[in-house]
C-alpha positions, -999 to 999 in steps of 0.1 A, spaced: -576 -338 -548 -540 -337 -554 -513 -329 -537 -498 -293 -551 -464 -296 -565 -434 -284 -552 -424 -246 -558 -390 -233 -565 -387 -203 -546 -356 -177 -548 -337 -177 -511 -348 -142 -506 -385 -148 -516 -389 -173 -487 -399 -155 -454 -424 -164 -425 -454 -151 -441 -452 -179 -472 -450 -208 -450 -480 -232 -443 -470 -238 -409 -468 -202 -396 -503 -194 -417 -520 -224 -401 -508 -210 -364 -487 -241 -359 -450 -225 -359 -430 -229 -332 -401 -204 -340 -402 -166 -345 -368 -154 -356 -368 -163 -397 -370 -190 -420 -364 -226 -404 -357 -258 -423 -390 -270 -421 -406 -239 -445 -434 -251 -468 -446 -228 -491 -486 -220 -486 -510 -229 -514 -543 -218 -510 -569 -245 -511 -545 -266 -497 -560 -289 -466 -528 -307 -454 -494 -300 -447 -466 -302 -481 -446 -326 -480 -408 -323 -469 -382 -322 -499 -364 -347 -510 -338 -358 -494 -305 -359 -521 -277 -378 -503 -242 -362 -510 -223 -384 -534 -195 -384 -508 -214 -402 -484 -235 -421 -510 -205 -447 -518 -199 -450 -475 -237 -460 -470 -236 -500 -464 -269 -515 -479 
């Protein structure tokens, strides 16, 4: 098994009722979308994982490896 790939959702489509953690009970917050929405897939057994992070180019070149 897989893990599901990552759906591109329109800002307006995302609400509460589409995210894993609020349809597995395990939200914490009750007033709207939060930064940590994952979008539900049925048959799914574990929680998505986070996006990707994408460093701003500004601070990209400031970063000391």
């Amino acid at each position: 098994m897989g893990l599901a790939t990552p759906v591109a959702m329109p800002e307006s489509a995302i609400t509460c009722d589409g995210c894993y953690f609020r349809r597995e009970a395990l939200c914490a917050l009750q007033d709207g979308p939060c930064p940590t929405f994952r979008p539900y897939v049925e048959e799914q057994t574990s929680v998505p994982p986070p996006p990707p992070l994408i460093i701003a180019p500004a601070h990209a070149s400031a970063v000391a490896v």
